[in-house]
PyMOL Python script that loads the backbone (N, CA, C, O; Angstrom):
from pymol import cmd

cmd.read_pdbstr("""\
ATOM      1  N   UNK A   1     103.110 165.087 184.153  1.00  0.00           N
ATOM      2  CA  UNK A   1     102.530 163.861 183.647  1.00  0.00           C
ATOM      3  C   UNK A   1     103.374 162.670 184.073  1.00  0.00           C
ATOM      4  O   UNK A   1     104.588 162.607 183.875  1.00  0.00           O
ATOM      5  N   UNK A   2     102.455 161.472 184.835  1.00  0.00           N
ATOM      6  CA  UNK A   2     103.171 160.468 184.536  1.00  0.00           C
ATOM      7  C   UNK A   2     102.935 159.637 183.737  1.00  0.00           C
ATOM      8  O   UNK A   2     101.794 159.640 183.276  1.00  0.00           O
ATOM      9  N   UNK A   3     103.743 158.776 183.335  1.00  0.00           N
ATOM     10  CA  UNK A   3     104.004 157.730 182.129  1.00  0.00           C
ATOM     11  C   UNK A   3     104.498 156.424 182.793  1.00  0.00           C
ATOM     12  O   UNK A   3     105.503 156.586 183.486  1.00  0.00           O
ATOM     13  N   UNK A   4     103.931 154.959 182.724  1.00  0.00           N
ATOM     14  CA  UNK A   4     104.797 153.905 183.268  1.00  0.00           C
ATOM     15  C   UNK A   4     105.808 153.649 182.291  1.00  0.00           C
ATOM     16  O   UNK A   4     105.751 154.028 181.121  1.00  0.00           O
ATOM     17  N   UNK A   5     106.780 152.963 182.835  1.00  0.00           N
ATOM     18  CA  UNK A   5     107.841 152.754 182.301  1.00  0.00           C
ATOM     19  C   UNK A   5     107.656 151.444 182.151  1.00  0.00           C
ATOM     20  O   UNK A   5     106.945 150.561 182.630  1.00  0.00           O
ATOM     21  N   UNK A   6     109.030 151.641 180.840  1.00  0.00           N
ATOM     22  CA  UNK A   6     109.014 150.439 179.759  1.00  0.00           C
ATOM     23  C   UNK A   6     109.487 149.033 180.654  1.00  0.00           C
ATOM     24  O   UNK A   6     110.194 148.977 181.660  1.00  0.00           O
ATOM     25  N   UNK A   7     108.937 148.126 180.025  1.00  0.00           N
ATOM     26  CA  UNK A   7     108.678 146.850 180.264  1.00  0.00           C
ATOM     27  C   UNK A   7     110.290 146.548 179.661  1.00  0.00           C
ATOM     28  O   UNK A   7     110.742 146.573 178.517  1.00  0.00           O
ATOM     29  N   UNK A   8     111.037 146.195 181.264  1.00  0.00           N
ATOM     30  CA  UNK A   8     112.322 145.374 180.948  1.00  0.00           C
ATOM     31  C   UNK A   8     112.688 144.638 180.040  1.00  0.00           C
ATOM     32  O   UNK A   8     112.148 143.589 180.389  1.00  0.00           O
ATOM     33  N   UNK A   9     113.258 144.395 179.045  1.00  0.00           N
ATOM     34  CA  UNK A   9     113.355 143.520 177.848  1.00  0.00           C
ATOM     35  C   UNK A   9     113.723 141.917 178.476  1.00  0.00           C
ATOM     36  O   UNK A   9     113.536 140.944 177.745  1.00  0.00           O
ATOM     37  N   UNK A  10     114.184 141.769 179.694  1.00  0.00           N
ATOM     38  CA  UNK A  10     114.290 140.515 180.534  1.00  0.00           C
ATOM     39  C   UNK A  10     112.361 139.846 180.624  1.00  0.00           C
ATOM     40  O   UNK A  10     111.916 138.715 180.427  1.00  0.00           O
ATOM     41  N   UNK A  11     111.882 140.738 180.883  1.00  0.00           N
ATOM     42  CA  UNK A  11     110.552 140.342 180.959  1.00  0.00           C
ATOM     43  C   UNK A  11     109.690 140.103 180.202  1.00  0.00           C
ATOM     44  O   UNK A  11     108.592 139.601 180.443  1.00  0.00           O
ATOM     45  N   UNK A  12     110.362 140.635 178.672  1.00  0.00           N
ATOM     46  CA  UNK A  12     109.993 140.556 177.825  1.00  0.00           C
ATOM     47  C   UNK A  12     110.011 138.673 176.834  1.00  0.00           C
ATOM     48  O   UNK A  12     109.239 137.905 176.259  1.00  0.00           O
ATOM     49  N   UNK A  13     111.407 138.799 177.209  1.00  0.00           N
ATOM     50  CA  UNK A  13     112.025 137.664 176.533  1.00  0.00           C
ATOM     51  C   UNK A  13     111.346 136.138 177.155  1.00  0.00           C
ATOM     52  O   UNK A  13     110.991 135.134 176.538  1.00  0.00           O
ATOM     53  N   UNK A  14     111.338 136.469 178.731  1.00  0.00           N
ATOM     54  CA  UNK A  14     110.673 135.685 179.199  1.00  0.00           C
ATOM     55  C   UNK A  14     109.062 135.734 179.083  1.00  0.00           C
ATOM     56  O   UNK A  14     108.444 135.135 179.964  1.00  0.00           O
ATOM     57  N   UNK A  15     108.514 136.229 178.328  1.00  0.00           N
ATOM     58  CA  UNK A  15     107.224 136.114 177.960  1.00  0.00           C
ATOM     59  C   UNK A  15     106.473 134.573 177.209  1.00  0.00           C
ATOM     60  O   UNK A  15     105.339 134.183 177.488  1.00  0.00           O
ATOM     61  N   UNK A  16     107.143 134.081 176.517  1.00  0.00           N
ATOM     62  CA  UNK A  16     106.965 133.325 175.795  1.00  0.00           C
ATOM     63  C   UNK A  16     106.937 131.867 176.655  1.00  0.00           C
ATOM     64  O   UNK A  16     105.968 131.121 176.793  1.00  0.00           O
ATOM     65  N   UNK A  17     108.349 131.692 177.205  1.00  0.00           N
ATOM     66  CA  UNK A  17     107.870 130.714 178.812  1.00  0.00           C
ATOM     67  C   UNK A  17     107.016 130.769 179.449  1.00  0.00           C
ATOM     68  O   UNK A  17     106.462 129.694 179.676  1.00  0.00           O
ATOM     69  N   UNK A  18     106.482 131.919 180.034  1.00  0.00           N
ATOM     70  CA  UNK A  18     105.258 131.943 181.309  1.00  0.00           C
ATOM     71  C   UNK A  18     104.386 132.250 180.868  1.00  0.00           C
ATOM     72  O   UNK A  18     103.706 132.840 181.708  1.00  0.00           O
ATOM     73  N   UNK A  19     103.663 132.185 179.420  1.00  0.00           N
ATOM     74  CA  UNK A  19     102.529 132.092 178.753  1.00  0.00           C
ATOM     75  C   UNK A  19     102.155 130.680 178.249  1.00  0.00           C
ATOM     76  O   UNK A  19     102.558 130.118 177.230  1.00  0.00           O
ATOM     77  N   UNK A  20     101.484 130.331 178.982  1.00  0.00           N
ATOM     78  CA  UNK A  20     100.297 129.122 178.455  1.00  0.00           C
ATOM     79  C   UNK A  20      98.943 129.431 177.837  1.00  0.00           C
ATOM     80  O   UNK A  20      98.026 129.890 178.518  1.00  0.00           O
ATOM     81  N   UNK A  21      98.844 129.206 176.700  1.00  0.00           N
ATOM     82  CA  UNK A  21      97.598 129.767 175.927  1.00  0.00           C
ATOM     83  C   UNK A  21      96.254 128.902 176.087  1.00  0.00           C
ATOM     84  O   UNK A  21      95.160 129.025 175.536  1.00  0.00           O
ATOM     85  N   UNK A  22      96.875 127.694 177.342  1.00  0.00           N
ATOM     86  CA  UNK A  22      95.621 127.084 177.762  1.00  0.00           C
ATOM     87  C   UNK A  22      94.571 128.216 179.174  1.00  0.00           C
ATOM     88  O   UNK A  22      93.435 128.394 179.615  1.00  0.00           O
ATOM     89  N   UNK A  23      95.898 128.638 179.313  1.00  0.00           N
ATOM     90  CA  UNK A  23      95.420 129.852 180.547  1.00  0.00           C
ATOM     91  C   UNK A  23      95.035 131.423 180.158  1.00  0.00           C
ATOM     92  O   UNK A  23      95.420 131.953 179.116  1.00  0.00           O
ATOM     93  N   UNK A  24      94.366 131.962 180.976  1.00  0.00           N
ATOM     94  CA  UNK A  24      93.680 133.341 180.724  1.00  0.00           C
ATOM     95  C   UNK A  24      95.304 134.159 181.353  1.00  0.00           C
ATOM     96  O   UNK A  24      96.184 133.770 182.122  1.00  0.00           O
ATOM     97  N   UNK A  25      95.072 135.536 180.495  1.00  0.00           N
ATOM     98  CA  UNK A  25      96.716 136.298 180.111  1.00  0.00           C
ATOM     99  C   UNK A  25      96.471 136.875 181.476  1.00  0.00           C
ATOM    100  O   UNK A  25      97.549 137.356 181.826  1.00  0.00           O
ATOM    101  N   UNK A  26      95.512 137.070 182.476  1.00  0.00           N
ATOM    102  CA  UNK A  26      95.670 137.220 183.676  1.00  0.00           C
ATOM    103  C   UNK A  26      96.721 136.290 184.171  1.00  0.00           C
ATOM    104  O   UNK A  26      97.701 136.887 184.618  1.00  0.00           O
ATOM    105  N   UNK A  27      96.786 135.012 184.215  1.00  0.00           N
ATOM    106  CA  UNK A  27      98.045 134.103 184.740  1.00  0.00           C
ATOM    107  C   UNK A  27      98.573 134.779 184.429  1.00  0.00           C
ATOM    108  O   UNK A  27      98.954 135.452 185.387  1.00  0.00           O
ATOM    109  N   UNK A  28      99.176 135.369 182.932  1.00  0.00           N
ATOM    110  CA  UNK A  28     100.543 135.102 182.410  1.00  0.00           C
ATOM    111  C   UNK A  28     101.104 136.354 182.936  1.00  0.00           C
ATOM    112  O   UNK A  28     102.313 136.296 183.163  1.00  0.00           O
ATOM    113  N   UNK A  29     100.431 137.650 183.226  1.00  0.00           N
ATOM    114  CA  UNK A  29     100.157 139.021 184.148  1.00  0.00           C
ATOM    115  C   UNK A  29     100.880 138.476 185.358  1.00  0.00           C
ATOM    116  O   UNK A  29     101.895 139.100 185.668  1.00  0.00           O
ATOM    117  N   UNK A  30     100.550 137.417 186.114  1.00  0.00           N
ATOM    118  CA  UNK A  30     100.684 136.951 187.810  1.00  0.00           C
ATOM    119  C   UNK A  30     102.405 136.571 187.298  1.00  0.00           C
ATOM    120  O   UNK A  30     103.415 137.173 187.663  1.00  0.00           O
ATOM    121  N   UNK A  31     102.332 135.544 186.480  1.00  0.00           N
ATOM    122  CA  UNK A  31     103.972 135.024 186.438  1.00  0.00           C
ATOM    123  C   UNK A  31     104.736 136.305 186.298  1.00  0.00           C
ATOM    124  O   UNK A  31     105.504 136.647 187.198  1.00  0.00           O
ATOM    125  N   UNK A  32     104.589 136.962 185.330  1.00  0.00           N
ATOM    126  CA  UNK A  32     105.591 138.078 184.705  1.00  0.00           C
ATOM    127  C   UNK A  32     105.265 138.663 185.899  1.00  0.00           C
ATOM    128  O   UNK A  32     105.461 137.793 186.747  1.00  0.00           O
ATOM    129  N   UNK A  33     104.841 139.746 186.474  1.00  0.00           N
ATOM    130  CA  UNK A  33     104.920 140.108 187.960  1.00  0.00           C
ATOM    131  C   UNK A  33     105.654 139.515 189.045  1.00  0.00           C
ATOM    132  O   UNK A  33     106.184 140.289 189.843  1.00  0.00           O
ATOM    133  N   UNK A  34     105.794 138.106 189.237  1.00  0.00           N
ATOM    134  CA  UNK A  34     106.181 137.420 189.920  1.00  0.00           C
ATOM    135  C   UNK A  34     107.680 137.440 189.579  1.00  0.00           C
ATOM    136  O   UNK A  34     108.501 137.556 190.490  1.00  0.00           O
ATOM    137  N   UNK A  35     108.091 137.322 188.198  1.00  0.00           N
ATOM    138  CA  UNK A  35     109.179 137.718 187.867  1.00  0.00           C
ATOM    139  C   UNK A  35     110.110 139.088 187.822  1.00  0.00           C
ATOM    140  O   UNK A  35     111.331 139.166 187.965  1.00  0.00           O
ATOM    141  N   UNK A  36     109.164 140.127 187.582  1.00  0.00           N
ATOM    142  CA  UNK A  36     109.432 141.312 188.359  1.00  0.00           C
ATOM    143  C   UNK A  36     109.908 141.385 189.063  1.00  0.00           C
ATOM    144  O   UNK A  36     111.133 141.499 189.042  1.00  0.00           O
ATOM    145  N   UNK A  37     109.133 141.358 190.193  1.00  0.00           N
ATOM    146  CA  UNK A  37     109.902 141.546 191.684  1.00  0.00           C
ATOM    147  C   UNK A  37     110.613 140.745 192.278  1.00  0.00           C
ATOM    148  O   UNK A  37     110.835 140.916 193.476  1.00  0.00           O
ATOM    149  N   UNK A  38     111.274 139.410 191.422  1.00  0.00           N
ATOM    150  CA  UNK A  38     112.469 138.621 191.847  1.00  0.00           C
ATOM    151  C   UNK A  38     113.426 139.309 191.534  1.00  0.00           C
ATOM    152  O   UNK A  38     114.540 139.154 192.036  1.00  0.00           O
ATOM    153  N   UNK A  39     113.117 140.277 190.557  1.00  0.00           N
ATOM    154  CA  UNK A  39     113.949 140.624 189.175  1.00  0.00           C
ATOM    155  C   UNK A  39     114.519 142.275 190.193  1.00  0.00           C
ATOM    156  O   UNK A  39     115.578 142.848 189.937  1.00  0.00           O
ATOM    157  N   UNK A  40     113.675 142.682 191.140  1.00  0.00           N
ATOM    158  CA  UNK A  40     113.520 144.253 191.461  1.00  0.00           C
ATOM    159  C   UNK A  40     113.082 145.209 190.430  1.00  0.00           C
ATOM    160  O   UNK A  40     113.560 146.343 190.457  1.00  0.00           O
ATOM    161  N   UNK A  41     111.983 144.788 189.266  1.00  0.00           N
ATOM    162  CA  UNK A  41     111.641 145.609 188.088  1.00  0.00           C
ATOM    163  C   UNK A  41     110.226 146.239 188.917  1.00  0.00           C
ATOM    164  O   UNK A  41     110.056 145.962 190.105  1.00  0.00           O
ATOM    165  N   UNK A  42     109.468 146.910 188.329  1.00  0.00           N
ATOM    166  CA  UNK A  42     108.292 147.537 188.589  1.00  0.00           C
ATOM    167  C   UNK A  42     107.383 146.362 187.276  1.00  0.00           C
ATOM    168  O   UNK A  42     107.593 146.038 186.107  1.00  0.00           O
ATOM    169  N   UNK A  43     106.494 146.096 188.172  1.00  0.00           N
ATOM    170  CA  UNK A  43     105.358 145.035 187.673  1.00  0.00           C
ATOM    171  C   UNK A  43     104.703 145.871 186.399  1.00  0.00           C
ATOM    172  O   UNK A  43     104.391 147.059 186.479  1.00  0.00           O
ATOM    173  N   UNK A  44     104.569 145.183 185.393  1.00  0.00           N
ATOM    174  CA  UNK A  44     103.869 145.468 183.850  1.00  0.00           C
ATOM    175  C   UNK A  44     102.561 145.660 184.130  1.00  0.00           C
ATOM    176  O   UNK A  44     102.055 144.764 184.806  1.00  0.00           O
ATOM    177  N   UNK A  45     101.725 146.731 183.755  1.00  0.00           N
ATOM    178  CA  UNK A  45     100.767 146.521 183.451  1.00  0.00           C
ATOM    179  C   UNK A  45      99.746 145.482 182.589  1.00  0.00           C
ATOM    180  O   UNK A  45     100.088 144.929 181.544  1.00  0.00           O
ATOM    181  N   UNK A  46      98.776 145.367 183.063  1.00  0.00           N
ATOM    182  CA  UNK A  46      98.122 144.046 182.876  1.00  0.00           C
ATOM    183  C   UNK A  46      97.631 144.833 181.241  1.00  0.00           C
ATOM    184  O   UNK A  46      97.652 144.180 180.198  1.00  0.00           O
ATOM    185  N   UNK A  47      97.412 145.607 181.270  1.00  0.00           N
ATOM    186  CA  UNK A  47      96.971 146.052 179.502  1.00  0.00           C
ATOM    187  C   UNK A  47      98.251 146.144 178.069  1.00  0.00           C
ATOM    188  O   UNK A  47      98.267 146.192 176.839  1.00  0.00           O
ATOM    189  N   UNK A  48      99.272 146.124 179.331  1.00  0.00           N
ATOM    190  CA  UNK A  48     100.599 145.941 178.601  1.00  0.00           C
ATOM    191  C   UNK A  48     100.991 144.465 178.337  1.00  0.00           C
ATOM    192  O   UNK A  48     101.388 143.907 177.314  1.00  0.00           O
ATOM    193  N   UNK A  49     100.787 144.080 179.408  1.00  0.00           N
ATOM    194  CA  UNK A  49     100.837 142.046 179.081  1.00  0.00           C
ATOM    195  C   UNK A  49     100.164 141.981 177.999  1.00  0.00           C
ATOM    196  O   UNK A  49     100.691 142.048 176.888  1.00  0.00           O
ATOM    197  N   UNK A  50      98.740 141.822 178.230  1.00  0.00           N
ATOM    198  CA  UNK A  50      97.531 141.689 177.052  1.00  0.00           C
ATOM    199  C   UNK A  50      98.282 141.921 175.895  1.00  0.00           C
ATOM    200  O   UNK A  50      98.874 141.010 175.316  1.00  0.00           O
ATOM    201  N   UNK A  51      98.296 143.319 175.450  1.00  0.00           N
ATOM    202  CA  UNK A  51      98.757 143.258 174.202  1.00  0.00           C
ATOM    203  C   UNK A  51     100.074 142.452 173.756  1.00  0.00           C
ATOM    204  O   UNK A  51      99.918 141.830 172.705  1.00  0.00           O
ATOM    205  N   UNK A  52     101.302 142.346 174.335  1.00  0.00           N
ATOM    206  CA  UNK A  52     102.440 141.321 174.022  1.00  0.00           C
ATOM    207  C   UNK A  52     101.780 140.253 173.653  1.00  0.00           C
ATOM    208  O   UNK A  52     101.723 139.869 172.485  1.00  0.00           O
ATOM    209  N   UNK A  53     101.107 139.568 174.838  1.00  0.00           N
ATOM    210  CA  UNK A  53     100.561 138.557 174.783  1.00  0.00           C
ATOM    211  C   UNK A  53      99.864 138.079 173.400  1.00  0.00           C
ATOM    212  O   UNK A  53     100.115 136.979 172.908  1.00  0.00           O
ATOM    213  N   UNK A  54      99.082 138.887 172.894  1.00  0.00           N
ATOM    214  CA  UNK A  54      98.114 138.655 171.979  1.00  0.00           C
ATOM    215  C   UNK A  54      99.231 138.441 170.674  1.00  0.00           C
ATOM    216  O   UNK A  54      99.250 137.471 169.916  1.00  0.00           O
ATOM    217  N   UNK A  55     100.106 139.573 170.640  1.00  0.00           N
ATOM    218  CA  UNK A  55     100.989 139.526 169.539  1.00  0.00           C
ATOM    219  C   UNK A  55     102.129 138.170 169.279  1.00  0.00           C
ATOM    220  O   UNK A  55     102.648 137.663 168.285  1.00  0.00           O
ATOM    221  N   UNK A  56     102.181 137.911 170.851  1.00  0.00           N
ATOM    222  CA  UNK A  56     103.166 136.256 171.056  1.00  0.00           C
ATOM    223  C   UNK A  56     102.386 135.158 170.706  1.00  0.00           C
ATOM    224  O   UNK A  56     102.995 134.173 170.289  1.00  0.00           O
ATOM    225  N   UNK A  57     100.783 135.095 170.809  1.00  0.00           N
ATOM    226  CA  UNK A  57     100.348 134.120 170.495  1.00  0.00           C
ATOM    227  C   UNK A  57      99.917 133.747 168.803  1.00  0.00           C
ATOM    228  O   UNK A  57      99.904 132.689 168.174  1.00  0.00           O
ATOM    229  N   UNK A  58      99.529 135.399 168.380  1.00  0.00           N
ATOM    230  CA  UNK A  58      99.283 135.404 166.976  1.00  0.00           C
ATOM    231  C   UNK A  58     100.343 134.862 165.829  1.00  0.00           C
ATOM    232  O   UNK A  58     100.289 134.442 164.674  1.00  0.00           O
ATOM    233  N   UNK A  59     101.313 135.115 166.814  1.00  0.00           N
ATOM    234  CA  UNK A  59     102.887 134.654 165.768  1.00  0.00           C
ATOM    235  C   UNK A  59     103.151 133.084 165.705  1.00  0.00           C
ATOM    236  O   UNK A  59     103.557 132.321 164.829  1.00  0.00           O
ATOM    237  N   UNK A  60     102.677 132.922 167.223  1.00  0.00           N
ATOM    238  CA  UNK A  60     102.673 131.598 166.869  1.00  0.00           C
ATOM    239  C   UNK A  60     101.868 130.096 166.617  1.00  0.00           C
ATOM    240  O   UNK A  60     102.202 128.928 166.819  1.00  0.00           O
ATOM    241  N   UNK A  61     100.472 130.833 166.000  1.00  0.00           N
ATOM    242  CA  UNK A  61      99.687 130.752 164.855  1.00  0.00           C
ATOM    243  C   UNK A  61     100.025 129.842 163.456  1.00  0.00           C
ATOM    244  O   UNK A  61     100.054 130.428 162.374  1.00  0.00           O
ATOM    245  N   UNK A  62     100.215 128.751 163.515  1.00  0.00           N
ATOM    246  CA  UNK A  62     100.374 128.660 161.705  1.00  0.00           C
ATOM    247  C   UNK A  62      99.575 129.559 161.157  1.00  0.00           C
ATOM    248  O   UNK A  62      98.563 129.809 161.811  1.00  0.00           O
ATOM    249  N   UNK A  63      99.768 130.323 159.805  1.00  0.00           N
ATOM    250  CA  UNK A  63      98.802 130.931 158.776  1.00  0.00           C
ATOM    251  C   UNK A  63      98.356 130.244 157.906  1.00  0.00           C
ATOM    252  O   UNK A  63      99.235 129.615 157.316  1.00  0.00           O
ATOM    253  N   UNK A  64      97.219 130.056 157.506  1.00  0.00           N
ATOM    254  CA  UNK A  64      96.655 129.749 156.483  1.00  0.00           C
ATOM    255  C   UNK A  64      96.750 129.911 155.015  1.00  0.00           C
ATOM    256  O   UNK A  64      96.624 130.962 154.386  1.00  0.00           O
ATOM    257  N   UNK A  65      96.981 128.759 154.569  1.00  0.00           N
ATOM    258  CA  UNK A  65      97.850 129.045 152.857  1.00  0.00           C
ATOM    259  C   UNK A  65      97.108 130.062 152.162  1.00  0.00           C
ATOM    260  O   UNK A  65      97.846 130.637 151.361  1.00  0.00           O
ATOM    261  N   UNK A  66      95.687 130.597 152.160  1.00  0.00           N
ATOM    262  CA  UNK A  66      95.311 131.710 151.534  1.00  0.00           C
ATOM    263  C   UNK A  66      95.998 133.376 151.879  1.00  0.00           C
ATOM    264  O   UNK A  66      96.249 134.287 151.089  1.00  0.00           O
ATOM    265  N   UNK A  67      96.174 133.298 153.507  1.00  0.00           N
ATOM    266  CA  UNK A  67      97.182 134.492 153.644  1.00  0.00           C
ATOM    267  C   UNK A  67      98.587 134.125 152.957  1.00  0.00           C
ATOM    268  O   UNK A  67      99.055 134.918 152.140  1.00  0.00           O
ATOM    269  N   UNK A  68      99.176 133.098 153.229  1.00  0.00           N
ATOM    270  CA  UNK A  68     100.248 133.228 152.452  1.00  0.00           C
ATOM    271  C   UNK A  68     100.260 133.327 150.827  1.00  0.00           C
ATOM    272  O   UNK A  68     101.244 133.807 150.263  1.00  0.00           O
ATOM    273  N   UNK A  69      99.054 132.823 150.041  1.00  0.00           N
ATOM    274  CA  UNK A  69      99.058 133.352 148.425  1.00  0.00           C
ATOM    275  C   UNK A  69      98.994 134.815 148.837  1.00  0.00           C
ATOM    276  O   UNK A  69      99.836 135.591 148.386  1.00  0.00           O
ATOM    277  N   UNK A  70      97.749 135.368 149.927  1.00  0.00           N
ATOM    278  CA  UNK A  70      97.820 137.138 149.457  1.00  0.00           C
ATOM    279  C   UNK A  70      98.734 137.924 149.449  1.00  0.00           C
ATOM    280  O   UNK A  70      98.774 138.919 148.726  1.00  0.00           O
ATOM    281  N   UNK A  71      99.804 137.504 150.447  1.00  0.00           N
ATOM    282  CA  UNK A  71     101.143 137.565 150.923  1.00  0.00           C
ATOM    283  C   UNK A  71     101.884 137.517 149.715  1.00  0.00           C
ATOM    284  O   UNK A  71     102.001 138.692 149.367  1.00  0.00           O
ATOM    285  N   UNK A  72     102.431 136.801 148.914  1.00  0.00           N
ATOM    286  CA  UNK A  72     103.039 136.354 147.885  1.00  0.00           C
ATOM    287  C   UNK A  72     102.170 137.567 146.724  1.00  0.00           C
ATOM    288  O   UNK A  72     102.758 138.437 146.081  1.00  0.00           O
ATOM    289  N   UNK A  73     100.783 137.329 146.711  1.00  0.00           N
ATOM    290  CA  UNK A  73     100.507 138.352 145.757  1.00  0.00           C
ATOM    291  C   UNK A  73     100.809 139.945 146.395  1.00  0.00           C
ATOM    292  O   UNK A  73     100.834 140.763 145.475  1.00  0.00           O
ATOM    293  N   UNK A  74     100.930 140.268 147.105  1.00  0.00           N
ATOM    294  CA  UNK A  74     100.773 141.525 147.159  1.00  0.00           C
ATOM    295  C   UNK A  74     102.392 142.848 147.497  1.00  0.00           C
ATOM    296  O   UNK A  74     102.615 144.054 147.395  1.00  0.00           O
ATOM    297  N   UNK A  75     103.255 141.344 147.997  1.00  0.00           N
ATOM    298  CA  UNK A  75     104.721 141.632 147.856  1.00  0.00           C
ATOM    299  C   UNK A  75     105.304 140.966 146.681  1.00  0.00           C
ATOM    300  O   UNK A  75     106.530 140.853 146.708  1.00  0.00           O
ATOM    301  N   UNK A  76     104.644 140.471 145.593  1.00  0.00           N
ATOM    302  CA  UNK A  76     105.330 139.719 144.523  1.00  0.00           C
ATOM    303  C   UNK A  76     106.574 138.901 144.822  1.00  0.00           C
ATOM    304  O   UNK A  76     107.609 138.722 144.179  1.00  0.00           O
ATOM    305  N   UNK A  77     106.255 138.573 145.702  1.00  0.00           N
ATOM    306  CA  UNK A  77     107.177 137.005 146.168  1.00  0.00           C
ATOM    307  C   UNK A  77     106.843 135.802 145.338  1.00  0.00           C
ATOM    308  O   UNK A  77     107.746 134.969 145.411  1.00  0.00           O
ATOM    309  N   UNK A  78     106.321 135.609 144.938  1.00  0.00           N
ATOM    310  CA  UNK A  78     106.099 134.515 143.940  1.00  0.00           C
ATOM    311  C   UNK A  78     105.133 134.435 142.620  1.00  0.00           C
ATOM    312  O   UNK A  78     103.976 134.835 142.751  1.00  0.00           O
ATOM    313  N   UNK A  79     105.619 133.872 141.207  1.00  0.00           N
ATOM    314  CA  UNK A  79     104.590 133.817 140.659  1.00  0.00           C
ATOM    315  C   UNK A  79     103.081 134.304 140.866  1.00  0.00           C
ATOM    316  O   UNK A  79     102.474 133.631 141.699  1.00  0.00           O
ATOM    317  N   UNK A  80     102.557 135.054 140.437  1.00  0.00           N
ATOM    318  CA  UNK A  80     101.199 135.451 140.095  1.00  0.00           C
ATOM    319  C   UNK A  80     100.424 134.136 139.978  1.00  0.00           C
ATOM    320  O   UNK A  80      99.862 133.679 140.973  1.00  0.00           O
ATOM    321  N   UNK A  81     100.374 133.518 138.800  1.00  0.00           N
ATOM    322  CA  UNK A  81      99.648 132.485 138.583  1.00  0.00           C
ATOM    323  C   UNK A  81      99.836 131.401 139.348  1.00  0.00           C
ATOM    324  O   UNK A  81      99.336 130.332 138.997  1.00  0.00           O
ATOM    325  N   UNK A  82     100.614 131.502 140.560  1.00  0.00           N
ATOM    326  CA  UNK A  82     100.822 130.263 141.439  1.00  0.00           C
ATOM    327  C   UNK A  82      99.851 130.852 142.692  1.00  0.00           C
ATOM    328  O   UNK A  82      98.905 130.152 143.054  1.00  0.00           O
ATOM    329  N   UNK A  83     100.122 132.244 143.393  1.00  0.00           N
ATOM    330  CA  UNK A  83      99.024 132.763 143.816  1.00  0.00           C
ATOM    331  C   UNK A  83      97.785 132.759 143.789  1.00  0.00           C
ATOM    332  O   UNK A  83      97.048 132.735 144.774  1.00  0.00           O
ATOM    333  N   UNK A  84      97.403 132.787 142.430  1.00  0.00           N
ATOM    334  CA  UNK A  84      95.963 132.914 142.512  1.00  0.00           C
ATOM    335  C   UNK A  84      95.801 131.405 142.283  1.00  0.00           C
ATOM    336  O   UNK A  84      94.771 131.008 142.828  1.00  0.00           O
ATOM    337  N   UNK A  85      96.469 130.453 141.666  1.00  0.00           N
ATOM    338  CA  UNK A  85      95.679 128.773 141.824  1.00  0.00           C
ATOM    339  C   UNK A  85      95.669 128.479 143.103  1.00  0.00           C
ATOM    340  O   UNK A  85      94.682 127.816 143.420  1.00  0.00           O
ATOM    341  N   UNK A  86      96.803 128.860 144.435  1.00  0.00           N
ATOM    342  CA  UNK A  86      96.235 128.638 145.530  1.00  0.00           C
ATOM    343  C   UNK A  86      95.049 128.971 146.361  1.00  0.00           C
ATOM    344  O   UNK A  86      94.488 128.302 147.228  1.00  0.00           O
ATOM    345  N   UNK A  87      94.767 130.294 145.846  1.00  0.00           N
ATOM    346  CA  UNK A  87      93.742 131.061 146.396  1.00  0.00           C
ATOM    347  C   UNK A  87      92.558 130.345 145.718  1.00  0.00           C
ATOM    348  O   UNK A  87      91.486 130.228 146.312  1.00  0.00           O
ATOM    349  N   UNK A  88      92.731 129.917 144.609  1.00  0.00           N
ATOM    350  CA  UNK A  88      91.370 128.921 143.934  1.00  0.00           C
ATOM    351  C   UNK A  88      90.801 127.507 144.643  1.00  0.00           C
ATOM    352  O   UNK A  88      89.670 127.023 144.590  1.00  0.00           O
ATOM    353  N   UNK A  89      92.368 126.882 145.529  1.00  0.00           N
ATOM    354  CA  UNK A  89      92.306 125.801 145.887  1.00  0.00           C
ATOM    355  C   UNK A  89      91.689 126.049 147.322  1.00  0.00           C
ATOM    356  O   UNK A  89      92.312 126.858 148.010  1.00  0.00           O
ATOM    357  N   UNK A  90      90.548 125.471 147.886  1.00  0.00           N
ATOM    358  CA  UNK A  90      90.303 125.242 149.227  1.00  0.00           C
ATOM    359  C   UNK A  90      91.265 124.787 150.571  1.00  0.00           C
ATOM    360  O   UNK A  90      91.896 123.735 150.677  1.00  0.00           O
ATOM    361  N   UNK A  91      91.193 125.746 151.422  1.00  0.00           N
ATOM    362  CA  UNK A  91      92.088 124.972 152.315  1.00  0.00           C
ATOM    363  C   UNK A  91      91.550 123.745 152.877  1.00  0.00           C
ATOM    364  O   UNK A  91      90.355 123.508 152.699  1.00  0.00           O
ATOM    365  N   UNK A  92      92.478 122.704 153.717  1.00  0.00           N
ATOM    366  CA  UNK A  92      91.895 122.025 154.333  1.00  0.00           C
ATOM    367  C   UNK A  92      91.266 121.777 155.290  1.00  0.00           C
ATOM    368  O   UNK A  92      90.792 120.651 155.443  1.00  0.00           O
TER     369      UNK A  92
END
""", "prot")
cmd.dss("prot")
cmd.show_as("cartoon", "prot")
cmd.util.cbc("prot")
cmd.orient("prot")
């Protein structure tokens, strides 16, 4: 069996630079490749980008104050009754 190998943590780190979320993660596939083989790494799979990708952009996401009450309710990080008045209050 083969298996590709793991995605250099250099290529990793640099993920966050050569992703523009105005661009399709195909670019961001071409840069990180491009960086690869400056690098002498073996080029990432494009289904392997994708997913980083998706997870780099989701993080950097503000969340919405209702995930953060469910958040708070469901790890008891804060007051109960402060939880649920947010969850009462509409976001903006």
């Amino acid at each position: 069996m083969k298996f590709s190998p793991r995605i250099d943590i250099r290529l990793i780190r640099a993920l966050p630079d050569l992703d523009d979320p105005e661009k399709p993660i195909a670019e961001t596939r071409r840069r990180l490749g491009d960086l690869a083989f400056q690098l002498d790494l073996p080029r990432p799979s494009y289904e392997r980008v994708r997913q980083l990708v998706n997870i780099q952009r989701s993080m950097s996401r503000p969340r919405p104050a209702r995930v953060d009450a469910l958040l708070d309710l469901a790890f008891y990080t804060a007051p109960p009754q402060r939880a649920v008045a947010e969850l009462l209050v509409r976001d903006p």
